[in-house]
N, C-alpha and C positions, 0 to 999 in steps of 0.2 A: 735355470742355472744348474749345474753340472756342481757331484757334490767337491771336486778339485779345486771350482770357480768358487763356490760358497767358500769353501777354507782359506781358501787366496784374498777374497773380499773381505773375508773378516783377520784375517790378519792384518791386511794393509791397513784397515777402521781402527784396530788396538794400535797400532804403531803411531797413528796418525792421530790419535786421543790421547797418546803419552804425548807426544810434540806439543800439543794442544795443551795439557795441562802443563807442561812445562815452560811456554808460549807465558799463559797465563797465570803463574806462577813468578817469573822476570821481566817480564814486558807486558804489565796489564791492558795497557791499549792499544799494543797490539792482540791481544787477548780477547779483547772484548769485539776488536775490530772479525778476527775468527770466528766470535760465534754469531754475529751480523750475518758473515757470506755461509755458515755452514745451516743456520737457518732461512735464510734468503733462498739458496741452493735446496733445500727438502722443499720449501713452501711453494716453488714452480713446477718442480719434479713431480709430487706427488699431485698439484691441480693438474698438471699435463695427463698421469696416470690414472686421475679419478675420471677425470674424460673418455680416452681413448679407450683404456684395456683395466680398467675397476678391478675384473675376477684376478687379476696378476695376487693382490692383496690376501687371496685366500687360501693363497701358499705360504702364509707365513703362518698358520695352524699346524701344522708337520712338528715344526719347533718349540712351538707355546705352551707356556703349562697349563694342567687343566682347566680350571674358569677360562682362560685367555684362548685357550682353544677352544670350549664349547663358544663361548660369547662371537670368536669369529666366524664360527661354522652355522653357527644362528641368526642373532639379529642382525649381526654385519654383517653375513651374506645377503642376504635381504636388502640393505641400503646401501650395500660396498660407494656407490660413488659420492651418495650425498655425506657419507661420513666422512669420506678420507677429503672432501673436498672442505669441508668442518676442521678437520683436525689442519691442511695448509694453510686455511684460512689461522689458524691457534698459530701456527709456524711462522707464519707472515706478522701477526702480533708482536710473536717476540722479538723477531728481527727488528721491526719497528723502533721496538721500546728500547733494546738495546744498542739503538743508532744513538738515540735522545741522552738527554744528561739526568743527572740527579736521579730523584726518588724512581725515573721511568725508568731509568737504566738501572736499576736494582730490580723493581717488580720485572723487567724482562729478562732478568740473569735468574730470578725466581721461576718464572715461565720455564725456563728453559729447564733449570731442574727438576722440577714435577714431570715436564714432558720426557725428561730424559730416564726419570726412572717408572715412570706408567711404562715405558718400552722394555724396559729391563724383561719382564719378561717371557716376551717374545723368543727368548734365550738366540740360539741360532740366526735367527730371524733381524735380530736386531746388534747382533754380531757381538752379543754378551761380551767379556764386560766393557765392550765402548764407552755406553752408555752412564754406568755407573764412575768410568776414568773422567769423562769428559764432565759430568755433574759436579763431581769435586772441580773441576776447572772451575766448569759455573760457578760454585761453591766461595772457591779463592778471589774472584771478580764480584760479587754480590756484595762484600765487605766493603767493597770500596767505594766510595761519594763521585764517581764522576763528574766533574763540575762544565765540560765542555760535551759535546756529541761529537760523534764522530765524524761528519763534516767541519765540525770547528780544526779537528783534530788534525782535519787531513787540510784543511785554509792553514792553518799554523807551520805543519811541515812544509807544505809545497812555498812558503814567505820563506822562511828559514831557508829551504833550500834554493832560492833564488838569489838570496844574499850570497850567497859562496861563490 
């Protein structure tokens, strides 16, 4: 990427982490329903990436701060694919957990916060402060006791919306 296209990508990730947090901020389930498709969505992306093109991942050292840059330019380069296909696999967890209700749907808004700030600093890389906007999202969503999943969630709306 083109550094235009990076500034353009990361802009549109902060716009889209403010929505998100304000998302989940007034409409928790739809909130929670967001961070479902936005880890669902990395947890494909990046198994499709750890397959096909691994070395892509070691352009995000350019950006990283020291430890995060030496660690990527070392032992990840080394295992580029089995790790990042680790870490979609960790993405796919959270997605998971944060479908489910109750205590799963908190430990998966937890998930999601730890993952969202281990990336923090990637700086650049991870389109800084995304990552830290969208974890207070997590953050406002981890409070709360989901008591149904979010197929219950989406069974409940599409009944409702057939009564009308």
């Amino acid at each position: 990427m083109t550094e235009q296209q990076v500034t353009i990508a990361n802009l549109a990730s902060n716009l889209v982490a403010l929505g998100v947090l304000l998302v989940c901020w007034r409409w928790r389930r739809a909130g929670r329903a967001l961070f479902f498709a936005l880890f669902l969505w990395a947890a494909q992306l990046n198994l499709r990436l750890a397959l096909v093109h691994p070395a892509a991942y070691l352009d995000y050292a350019r950006w990283a701060v020291g430890p995060y840059r030496r660690f990527i330019l070392g032992p990840f380069a080394r295992h580029t694919g089995s790790m990042v296909g680790a870490i979609a696999l960790g993405q796919l967890g959270v997605a998971v957990l944060v479908a489910l209700r109750g205590r799963a749907a908190q430990v998966g808004l937890l998930g999601a916060i730890v993952f969202l700030l281990a990336i923090a600093p990637l700086g650049r890389g991870s389109a800084f402060p995304f990552s830290i906007t969208a974890s207070l999202a997590a953050a406002l969503l981890a409070r709360v006791r989901f008591d149904s999943s979010l197929p219950g969630d989406l069974a409940a709306l599409l009944r409702r919306h057939r009564r009308v």
